[in-house]
Structures are given as C-alpha cells and as structure tokens.
MDTraj code that builds the backbone (N, CA, C; nanometers):
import mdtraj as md
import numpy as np

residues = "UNK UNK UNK UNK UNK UNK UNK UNK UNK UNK UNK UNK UNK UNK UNK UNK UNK UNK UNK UNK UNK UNK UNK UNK UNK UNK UNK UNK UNK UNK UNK UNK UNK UNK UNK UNK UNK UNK UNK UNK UNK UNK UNK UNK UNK UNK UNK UNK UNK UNK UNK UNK UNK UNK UNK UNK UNK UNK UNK UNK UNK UNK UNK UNK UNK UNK UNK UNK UNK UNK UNK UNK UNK UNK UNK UNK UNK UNK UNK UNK UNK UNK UNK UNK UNK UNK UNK UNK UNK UNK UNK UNK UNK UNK UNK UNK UNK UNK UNK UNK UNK UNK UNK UNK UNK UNK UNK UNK".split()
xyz = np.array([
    [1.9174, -0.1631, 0.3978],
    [1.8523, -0.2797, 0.3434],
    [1.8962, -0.2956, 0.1986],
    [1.9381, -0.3891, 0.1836],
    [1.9657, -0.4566, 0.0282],
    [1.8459, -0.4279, -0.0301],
    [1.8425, -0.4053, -0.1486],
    [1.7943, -0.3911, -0.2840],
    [1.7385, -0.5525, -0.3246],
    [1.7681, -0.6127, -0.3616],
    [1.7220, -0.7486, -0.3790],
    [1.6241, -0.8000, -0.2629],
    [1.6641, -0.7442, -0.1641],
    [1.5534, -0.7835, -0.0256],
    [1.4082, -0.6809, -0.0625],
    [1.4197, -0.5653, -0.0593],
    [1.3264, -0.5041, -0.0932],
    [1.2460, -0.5382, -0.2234],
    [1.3145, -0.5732, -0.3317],
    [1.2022, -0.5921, -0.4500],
    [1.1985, -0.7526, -0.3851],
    [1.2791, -0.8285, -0.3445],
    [1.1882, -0.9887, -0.3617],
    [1.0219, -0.9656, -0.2872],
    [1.0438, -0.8837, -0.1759],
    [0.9290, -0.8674, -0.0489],
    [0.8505, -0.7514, -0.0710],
    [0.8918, -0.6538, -0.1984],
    [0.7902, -0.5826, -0.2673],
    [0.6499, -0.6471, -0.2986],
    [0.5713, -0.5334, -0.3204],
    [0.4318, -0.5792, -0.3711],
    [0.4016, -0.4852, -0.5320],
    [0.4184, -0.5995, -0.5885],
    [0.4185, -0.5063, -0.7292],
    [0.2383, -0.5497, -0.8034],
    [0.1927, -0.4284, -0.8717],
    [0.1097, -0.5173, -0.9616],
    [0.1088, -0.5628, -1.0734],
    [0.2064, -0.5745, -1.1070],
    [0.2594, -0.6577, -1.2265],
    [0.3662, -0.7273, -1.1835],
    [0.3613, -0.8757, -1.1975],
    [0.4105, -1.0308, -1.1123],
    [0.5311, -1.0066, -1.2179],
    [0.5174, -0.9865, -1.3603],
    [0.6547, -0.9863, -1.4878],
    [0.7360, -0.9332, -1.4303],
    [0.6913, -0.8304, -1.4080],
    [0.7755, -0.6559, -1.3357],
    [0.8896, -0.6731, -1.2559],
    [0.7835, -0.7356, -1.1461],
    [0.8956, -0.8171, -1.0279],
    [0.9618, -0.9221, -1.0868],
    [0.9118, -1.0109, -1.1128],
    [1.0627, -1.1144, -1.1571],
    [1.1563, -1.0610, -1.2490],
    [1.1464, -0.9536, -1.3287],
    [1.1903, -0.9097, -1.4173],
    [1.3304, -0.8797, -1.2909],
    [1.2923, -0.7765, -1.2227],
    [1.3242, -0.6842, -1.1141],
    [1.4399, -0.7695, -1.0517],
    [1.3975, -0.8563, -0.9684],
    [1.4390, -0.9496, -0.8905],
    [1.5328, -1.0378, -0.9296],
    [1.4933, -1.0636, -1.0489],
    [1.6235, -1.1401, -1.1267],
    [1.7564, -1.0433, -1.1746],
    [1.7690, -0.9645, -1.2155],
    [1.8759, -0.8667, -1.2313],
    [1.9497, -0.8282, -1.1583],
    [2.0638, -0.8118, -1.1936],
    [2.1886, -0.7762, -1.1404],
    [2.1809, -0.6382, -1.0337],
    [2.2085, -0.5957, -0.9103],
    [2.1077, -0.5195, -0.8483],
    [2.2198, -0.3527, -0.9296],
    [2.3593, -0.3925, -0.9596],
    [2.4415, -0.2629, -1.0154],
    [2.3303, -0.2301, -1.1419],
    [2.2589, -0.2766, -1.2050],
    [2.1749, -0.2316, -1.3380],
    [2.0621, -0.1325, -1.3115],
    [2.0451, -0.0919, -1.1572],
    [1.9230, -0.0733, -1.1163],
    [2.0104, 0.0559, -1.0903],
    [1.9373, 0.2159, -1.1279],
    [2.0013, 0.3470, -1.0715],
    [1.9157, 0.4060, -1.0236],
    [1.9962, 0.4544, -0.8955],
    [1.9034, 0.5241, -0.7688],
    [1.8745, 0.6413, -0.7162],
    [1.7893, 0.6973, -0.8112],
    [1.8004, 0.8335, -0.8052],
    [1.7121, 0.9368, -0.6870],
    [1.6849, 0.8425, -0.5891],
    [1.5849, 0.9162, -0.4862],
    [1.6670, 0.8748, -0.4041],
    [1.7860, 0.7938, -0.3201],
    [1.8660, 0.7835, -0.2614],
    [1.7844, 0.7208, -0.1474],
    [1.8001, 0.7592, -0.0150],
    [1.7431, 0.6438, 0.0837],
    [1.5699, 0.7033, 0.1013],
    [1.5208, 0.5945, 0.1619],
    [1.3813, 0.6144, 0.1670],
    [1.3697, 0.5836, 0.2698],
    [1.2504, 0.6858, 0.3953],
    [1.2522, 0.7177, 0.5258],
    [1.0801, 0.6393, 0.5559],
    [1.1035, 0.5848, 0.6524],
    [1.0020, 0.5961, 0.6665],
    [0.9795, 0.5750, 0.8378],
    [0.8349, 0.6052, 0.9254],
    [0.8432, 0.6896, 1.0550],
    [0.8422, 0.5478, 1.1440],
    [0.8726, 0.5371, 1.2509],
    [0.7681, 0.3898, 1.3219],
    [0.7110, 0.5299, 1.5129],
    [0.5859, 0.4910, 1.4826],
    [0.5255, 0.5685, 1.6108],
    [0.4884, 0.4881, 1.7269],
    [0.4978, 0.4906, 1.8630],
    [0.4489, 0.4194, 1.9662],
    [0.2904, 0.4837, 1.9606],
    [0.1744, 0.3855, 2.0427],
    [0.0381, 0.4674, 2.0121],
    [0.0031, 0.3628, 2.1525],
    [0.0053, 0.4427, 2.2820],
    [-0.0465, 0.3346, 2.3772],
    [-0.2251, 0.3417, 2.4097],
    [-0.3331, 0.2918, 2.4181],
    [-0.4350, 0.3103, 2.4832],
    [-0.5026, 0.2311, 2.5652],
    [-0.6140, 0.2581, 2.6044],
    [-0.6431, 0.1335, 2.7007],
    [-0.8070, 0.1260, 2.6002],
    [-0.8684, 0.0100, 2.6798],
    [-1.0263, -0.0713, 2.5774],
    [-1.0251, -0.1252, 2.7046],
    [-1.1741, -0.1790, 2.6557],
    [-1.2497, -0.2828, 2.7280],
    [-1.3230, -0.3690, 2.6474],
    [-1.2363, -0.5253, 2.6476],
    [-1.2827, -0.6508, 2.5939],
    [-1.4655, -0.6970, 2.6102],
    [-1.4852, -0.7671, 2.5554],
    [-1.5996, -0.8610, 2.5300],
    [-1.6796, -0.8762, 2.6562],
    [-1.5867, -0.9268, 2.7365],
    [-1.5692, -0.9712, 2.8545],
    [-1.5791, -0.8873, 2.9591],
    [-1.5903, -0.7262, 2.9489],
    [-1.5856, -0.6291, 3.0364],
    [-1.4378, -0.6065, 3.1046],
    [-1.3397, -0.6411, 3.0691],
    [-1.1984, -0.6517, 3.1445],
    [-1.1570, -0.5300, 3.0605],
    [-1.0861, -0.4281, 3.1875],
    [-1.0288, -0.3515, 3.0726],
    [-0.8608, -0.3574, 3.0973],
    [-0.8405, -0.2956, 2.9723],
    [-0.6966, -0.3813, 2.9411],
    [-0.6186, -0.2690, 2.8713],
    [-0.5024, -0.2997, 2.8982],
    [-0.3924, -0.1639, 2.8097],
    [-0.3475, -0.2468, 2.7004],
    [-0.3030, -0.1446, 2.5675],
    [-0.2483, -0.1869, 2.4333],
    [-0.1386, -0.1268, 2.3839],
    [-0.0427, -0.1385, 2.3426],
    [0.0466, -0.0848, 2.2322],
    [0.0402, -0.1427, 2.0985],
    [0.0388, -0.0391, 1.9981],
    [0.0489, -0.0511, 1.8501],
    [0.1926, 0.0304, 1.8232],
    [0.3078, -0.0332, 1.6974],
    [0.3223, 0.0449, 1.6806],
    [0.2905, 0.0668, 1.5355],
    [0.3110, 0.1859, 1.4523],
    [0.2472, 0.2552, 1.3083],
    [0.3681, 0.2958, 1.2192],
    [0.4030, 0.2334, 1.1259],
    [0.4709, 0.2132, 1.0278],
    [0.3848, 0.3798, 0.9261],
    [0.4534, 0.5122, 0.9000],
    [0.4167, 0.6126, 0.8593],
    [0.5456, 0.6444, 0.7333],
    [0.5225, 0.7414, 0.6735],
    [0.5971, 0.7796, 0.5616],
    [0.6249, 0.8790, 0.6190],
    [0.6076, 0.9414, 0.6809],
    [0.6341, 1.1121, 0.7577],
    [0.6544, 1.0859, 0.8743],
    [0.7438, 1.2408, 0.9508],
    [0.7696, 1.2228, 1.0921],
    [0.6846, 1.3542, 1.1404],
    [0.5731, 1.3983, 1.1064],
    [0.5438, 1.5102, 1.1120],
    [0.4848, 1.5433, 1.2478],
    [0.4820, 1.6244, 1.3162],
    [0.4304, 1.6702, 1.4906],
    [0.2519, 1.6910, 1.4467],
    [0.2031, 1.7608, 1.3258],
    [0.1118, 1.7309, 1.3053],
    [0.0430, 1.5644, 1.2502],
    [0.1117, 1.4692, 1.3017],
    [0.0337, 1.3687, 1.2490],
    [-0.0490, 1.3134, 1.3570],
    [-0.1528, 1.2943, 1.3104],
    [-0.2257, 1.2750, 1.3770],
    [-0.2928, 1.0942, 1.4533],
    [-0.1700, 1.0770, 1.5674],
    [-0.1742, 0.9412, 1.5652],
    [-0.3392, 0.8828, 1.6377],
    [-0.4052, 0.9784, 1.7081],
    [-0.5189, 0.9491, 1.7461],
    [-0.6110, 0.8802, 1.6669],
    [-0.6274, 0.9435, 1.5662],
    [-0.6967, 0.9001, 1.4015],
    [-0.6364, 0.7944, 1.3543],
    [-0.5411, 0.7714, 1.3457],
    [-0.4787, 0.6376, 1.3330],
    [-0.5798, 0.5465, 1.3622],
    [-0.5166, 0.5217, 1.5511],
    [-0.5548, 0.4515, 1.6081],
    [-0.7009, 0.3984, 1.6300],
    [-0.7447, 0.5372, 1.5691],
    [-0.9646, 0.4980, 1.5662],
    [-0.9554, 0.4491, 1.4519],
    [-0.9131, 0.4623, 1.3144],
    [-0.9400, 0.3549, 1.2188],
    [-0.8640, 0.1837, 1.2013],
    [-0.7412, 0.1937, 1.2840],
    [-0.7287, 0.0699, 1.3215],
    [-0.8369, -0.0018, 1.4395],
    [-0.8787, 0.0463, 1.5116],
    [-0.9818, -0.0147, 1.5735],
    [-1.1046, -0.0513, 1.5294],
    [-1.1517, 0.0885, 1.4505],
    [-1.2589, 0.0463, 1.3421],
    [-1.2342, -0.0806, 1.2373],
    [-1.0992, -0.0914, 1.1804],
    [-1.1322, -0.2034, 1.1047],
    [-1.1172, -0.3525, 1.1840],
    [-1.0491, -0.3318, 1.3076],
    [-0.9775, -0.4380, 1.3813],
    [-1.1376, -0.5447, 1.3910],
    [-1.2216, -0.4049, 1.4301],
    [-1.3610, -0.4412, 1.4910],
    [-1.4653, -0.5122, 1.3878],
    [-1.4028, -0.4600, 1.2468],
    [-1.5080, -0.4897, 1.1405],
    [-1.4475, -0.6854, 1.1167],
    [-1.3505, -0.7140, 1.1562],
    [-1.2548, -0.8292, 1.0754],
    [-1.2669, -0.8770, 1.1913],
    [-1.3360, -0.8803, 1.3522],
    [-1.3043, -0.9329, 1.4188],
    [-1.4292, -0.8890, 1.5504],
    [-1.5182, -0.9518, 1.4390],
    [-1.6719, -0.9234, 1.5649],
    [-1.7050, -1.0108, 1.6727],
    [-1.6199, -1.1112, 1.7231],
    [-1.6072, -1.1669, 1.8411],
    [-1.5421, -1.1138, 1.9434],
    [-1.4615, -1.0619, 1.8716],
    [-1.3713, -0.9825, 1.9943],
    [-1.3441, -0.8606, 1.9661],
    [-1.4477, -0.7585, 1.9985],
    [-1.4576, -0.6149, 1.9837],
    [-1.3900, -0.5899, 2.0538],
    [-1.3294, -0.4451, 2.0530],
    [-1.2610, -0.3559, 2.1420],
    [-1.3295, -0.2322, 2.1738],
    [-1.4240, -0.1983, 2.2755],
    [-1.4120, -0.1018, 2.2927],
    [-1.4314, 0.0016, 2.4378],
    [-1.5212, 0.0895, 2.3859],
    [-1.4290, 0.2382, 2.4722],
    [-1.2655, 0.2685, 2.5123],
    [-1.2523, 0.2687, 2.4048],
    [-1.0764, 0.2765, 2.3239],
    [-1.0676, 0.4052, 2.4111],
    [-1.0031, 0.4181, 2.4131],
    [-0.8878, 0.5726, 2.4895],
    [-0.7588, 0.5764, 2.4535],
    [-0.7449, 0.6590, 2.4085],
    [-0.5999, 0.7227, 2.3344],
    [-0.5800, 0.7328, 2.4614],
    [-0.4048, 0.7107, 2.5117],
    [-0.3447, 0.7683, 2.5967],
    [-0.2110, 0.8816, 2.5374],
    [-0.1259, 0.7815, 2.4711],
    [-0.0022, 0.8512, 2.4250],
    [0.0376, 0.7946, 2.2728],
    [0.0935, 0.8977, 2.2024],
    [0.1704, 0.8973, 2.0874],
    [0.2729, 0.9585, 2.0429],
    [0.3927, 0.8587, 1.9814],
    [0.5088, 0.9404, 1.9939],
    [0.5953, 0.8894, 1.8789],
    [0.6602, 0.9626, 1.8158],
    [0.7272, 0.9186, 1.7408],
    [0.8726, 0.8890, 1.7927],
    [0.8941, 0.7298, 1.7188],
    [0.9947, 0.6507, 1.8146],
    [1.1299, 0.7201, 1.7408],
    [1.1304, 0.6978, 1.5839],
    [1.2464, 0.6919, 1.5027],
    [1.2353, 0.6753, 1.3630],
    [1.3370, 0.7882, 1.3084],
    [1.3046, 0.7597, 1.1230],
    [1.3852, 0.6080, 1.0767],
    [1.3315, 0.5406, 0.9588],
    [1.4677, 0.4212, 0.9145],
    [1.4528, 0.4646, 0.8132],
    [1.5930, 0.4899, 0.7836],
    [1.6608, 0.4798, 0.6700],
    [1.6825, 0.3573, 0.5505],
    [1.5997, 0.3241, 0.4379],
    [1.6095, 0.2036, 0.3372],
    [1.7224, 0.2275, 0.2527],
])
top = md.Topology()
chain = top.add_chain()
for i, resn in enumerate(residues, 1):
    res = top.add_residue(resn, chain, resSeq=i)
    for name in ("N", "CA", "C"):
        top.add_atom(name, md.element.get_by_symbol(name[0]), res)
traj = md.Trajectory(xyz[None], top)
C-alpha cells in the first residue's frame, strides 16, 4: 500500500498533522519500522433473530497479532454486545461460537 493512501485514509487527531502529512512529497517521509502486519481472522457462529429464526454468521476481525492465543471467542461476544447496544430492534441472540481461524497476515 502506498504511503499517500494510508495517511490520506488515516485517522489523525490533529487535522494540521494530516494535511501537513498528506501534502508532502512521500520520499521526505523515513521509514523506520518497515512494513506493518496486521491479522484478518474468519469467526463463524450461529444466533437467533428477533423473529426466533436461527441463522448462521461470518465476521471477519481485522487484529494486530497472529497469535494462537487470541482469543477470537471474546471478540466475537463484544462485537455482539455492542452490535446489540446500537441496534435494539434487531438483537442477536443465543450467539454460539462455532469456529475461528486465522485467515492471513497483510503486509502495509
């Protein structure tokens, strides 16, 4: 991924920072942490809608680590927890973890 792609679609908290950033020549910029990894995990489970229908899901989870201890279960209960808080018409539950797996590292 280009450098100019990443800071335009950065989230900075200082707005100067970034345009500062973004406007510059990207050779002025030195890179001393070299590529940056980050994980993407498959997380399949099944729920039961509003409606009593139960239904299968895939997420996948954008992680900084590829670690065997990560714990995608926990994940997946606080994405549901908030899914549920932002979206009290259409609860999800008796969630069931089925599977989690890590798909692949990307390289930035």
């Amino acid at each position: 991924m280009e450098l100019d792609t990443i800071l335009k679609s950065g989230r900075f908290s200082d707005v100067k920072v970034k345009e500062t950033l973004v406007a510059i020549n990207p050779r002025q910029v030195v890179n001393t942490i070299g590529d940056i990894t980050i994980t993407i995990y498959e997380v399949k489970y099944q729920y039961t809608t509003v409606r009593n229908n139960r239904k299968n899901g895939t997420k996948y989870f954008i992680m900084n680590s590829c670690s065997p201890e990560q714990n995608m279960e926990k994940q997946l209960e606080l994405y549901i927890q908030n899914y549920n808080k932002d979206n009290p018409s259409r609860l999800l539950s008796n969630v069931k973890f089925l599977e989690g797996k890590c798909l692949d590292l990307i390289r930035l």
